[in-house]
C-alpha positions as CSV (number, residue, x, y, z in Angstrom):
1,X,20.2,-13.2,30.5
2,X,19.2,-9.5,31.0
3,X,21.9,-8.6,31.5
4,X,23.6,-10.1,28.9
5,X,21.1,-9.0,26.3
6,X,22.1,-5.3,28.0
7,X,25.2,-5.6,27.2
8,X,24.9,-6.9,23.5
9,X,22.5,-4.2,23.1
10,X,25.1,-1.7,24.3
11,X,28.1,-3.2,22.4
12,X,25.9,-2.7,19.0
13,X,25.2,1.0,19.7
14,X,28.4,2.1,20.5
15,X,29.5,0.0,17.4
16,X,27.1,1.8,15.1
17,X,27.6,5.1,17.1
18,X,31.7,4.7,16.3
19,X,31.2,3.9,12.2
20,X,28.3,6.5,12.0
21,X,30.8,9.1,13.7
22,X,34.0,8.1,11.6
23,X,32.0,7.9,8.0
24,X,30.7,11.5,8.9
25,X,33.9,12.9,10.2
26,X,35.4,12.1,6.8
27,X,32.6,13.5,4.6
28,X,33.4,16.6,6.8
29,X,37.4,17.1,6.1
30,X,36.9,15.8,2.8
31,X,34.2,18.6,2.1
32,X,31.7,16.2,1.6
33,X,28.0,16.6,3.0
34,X,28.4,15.7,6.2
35,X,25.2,18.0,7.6
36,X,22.6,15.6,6.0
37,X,23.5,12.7,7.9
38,X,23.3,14.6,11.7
39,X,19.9,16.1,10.4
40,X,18.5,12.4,9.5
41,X,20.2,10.9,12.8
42,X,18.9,13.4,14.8
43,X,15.0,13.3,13.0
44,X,15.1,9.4,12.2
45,X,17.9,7.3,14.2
46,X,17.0,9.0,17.6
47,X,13.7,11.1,17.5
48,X,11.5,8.8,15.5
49,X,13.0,5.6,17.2
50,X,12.6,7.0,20.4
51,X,9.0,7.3,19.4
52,X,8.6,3.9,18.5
53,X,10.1,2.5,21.1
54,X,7.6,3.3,23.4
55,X,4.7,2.4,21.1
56,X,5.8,-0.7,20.6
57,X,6.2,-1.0,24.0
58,X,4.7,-4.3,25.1
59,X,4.1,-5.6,21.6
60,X,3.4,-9.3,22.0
61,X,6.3,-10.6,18.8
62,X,8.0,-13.9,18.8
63,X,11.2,-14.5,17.6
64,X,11.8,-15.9,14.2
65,X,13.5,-19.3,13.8
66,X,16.2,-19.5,11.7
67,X,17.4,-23.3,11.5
68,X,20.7,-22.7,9.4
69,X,21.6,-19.2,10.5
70,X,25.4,-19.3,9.6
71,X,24.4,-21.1,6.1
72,X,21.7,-18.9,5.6
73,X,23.5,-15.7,6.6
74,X,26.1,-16.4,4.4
75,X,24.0,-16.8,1.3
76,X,22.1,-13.8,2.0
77,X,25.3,-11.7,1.8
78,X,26.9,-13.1,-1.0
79,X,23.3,-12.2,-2.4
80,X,23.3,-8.7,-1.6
81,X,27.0,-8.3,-2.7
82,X,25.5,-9.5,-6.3
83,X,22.5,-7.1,-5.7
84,X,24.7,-4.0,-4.8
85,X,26.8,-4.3,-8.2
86,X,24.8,-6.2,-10.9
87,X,21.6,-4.5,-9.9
88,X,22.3,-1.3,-8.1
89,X,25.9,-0.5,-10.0
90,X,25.0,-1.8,-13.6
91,X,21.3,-3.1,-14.0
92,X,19.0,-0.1,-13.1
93,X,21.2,1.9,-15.6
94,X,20.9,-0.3,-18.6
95,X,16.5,-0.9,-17.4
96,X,16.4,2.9,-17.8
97,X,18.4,3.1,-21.0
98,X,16.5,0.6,-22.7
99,X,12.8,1.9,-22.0
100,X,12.3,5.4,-22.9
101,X,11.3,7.6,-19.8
102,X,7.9,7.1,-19.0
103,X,5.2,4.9,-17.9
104,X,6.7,1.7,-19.7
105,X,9.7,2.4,-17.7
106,X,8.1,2.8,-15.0
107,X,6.7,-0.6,-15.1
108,X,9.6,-2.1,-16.0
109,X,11.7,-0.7,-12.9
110,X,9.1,-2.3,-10.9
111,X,9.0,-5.3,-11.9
112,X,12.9,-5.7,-11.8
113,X,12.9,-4.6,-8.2
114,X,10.2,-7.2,-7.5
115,X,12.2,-10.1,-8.9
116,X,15.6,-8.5,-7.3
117,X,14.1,-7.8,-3.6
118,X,11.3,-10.3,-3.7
119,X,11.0,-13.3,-5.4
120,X,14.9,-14.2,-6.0
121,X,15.3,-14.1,-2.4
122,X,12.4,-16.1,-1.4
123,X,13.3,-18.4,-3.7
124,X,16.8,-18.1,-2.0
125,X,15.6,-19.2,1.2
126,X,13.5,-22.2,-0.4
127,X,16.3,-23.4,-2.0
128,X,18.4,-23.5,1.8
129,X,15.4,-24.8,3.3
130,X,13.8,-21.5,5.7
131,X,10.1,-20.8,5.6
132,X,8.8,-17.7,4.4
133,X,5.4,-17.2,5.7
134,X,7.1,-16.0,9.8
135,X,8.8,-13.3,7.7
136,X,6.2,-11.8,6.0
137,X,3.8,-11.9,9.0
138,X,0.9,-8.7,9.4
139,X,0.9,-8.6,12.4
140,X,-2.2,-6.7,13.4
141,X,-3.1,-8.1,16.0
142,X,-1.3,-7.9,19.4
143,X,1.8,-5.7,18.0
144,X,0.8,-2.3,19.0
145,X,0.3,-2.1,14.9
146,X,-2.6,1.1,14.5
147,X,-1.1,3.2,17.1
148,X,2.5,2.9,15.8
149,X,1.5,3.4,12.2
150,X,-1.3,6.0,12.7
151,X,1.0,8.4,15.7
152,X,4.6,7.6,13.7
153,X,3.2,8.3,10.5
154,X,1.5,11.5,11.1
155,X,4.5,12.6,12.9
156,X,6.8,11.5,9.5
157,X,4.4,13.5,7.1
158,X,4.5,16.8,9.4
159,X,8.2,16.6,9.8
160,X,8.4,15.9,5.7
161,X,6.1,18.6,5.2
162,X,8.5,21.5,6.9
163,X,11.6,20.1,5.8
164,X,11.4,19.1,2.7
165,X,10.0,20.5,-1.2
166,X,7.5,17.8,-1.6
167,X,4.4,20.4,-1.1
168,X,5.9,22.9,-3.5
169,X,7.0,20.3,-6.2
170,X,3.3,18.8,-5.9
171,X,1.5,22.7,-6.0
172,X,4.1,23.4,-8.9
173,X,2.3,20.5,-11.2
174,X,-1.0,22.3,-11.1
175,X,-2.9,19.3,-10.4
176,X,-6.7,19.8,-10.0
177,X,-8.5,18.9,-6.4
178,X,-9.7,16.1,-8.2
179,X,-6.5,14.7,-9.9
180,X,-4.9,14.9,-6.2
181,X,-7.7,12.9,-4.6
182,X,-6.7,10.2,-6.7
183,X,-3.3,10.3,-7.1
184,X,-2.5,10.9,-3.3
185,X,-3.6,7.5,-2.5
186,X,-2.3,6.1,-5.7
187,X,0.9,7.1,-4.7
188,X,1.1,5.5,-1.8
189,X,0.1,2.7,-3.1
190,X,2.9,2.3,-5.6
191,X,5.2,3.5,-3.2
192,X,4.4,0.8,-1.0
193,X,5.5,-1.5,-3.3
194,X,8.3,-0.1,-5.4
195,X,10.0,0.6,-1.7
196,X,8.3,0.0,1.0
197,X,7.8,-4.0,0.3
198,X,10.7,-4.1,-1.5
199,X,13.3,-2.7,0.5
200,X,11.6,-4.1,3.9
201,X,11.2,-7.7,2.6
202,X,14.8,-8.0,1.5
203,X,16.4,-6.1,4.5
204,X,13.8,-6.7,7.5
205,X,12.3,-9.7,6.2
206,X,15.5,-11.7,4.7
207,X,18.9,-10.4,6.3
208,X,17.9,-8.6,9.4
209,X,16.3,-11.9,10.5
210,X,19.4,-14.1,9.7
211,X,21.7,-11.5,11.0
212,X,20.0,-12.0,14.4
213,X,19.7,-15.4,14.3
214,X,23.2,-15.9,13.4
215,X,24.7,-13.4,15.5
216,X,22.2,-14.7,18.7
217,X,21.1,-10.4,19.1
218,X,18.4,-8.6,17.8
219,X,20.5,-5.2,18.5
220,X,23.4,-6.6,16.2
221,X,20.7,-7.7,13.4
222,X,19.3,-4.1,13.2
223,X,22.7,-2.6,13.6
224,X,24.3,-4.8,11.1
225,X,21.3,-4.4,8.6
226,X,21.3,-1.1,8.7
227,X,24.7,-0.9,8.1
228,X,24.6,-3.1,5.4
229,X,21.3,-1.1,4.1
230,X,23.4,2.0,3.7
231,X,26.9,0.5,2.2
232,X,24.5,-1.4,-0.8
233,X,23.8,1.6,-2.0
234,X,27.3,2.8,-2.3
235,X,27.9,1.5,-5.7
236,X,24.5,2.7,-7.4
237,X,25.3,6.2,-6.4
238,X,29.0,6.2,-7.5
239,X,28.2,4.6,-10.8
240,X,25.3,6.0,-11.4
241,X,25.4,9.2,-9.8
242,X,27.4,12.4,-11.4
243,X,28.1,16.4,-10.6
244,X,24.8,18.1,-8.6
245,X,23.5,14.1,-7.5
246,X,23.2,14.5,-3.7
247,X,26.3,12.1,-2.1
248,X,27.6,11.7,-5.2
249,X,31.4,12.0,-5.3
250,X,34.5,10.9,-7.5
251,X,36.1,9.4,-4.5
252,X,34.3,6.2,-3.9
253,X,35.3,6.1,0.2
254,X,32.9,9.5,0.7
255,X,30.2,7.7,-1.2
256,X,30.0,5.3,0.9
257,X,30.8,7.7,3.7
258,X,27.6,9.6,3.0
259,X,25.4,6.2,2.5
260,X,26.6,5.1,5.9
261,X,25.8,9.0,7.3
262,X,22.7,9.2,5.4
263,X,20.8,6.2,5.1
264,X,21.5,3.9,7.7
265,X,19.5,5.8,10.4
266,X,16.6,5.5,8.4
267,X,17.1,1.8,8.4
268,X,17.8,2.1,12.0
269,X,14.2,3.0,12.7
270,X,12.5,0.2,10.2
271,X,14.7,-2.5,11.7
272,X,13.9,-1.5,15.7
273,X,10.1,-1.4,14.6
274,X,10.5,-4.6,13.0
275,X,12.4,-6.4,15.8
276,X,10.2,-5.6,18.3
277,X,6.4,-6.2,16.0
278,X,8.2,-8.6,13.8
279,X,5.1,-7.1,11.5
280,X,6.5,-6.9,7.7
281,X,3.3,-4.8,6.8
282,X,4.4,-2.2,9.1
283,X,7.6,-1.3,7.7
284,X,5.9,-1.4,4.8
285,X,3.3,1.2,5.5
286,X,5.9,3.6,7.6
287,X,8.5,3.5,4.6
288,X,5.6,4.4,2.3
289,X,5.0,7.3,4.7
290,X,8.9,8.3,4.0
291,X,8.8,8.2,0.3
292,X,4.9,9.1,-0.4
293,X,5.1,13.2,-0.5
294,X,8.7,13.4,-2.3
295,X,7.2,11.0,-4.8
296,X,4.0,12.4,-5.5
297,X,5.0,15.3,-8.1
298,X,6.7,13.1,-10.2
299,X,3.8,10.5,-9.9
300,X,1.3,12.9,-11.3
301,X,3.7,13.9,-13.8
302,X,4.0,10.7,-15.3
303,X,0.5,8.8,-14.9
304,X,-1.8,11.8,-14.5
């Protein structure tokens, strides 16, 4: 069985390592950004994963069950096929359109991604019979949960903090020591939900665990997701996205050349920490960590 499991674990590797390698060989001779995608491999698919591999290392996480995996599998990705296009390509356009900039559409954008990440596909899995609750575990005890989230996520905020504007964008609002002590937290907070929940319940929670259940490998699960993570996103930018938009281009093969590159290591490292704590709240907390100090300028700039 080890050996086996070895060998699945090497066959998805070298499977991600070969798409990974071929999507960012073409944004290079199509003059496409090809740089940002080795930086967040480097940082997040090899760095940070190497990290928390070891401290998850002997995290106590069963596997979870997934009576129809081929049934459920397949409903999950005609699902996200809907969600890349309806909702990603069409319906985040016309929410934005129809609210004026601002709080309101902040709270609108919200809720949508609740219902599109959250409750339709819960009520998915009802419908096909799966439980929920083994998805959306804690999983504070016995998972290696503080040390993972306290040592991973200070290491994500220092890296963010040298390589990225975030600290500069936030000085640049003027906020007062006082607005800042409130708004850091707050933040997160809303960060947490808007991606961190939202993202990780639909692609950890939902497809990652059919994926492995279907496929019998936790290595192809997280591979696959991640894959799948990055590719979803292909038609938002292209649709959405114009001239100056990071990964934006008019051929529609280097957009989803540069979501492959670009955002499937960072889904790399949720879906290893998930298949080895199997704790939703994790992922949850980390991917906050990702998106808290690039958010927090624009966050005080529309609720301060």
């Amino acid at each position: 069985m080890a050996a086996e499991a070895n060998k699945g674990a090497f066959v998805a590797i070298a499977a991600y390592a070969t798409l990974w390698a071929g999507a960012t060989g073409y944004l290079l001779i199509t003059d496409g950004d090809w740089s940002t995608g080795v930086f967040v491999l480097a940082i997040f698919g090899l760095i940070f994963s190497a990290l928390a591999w070891g401290l998850t290392r002997g995290a106590a996480a069963l596997a979870i069950a997934v009576e129809r995996p081929a049934r459920e599998g397949c409903a999950v990705l005609l699902y996200l096929a809907f969600y890349a296009v309806a909702f990603l390509g069409f319906g985040m356009t016309a929410a934005r359109e129809a609210v004026p900039e601002g709080r309101e559409q902040e709270a609108l954008v919200m809720a949508l991604k609740l219902t599109v990440h959250v409750a339709a596909p819960a009520l998915l899995l009802v419908l096909l019979g799966a439980r929920i609750s083994p998805i959306i575990q804690a999983g504070l005890s016995g998972r290696k949960f503080m040390r993972t989230f306290i040592v991973l996520g200070a290491a994500i905020l220092a890296v963010l903090c040298v390589i990225s504007p975030s600290l500069r964008n936030i000085a640049a609002t003027n906020a007062s020591a006082a607005t800042l002590a409130w708004a850091a937290p707050a933040t997160f907070f809303w960060v947490a939900i808007e991606a961190g929940l939202n993202e990780e319940f639909l692609f950890r929670g939902v497809v990652q665990t059919r994926l492995t259940a279907w496929f019998k490998s936790p290595w192809f699960g997280v591979v696959a997701t991640s894959i799948i993570f990055g590719l979803v996103h292909a038609p938002g930018l292209y649709l959405r996205g114009g001239p100056g938009e990071h990964g934006w281009s008019e051929d529609p093969l280097q957009v989803a050349a540069y979501t492959i590159a670009v955002l499937s290591p960072v889904s790399l490292l949720f879906g290893l920490i998930y298949a080895r704590t199997k704790s939703l709240l994790l992922v949850v907390l980390l991917h906050a960590m990702v998106d808290v100090l690039p958010s927090m300028a624009e966050f005080i700039r529309i609720w301060a």
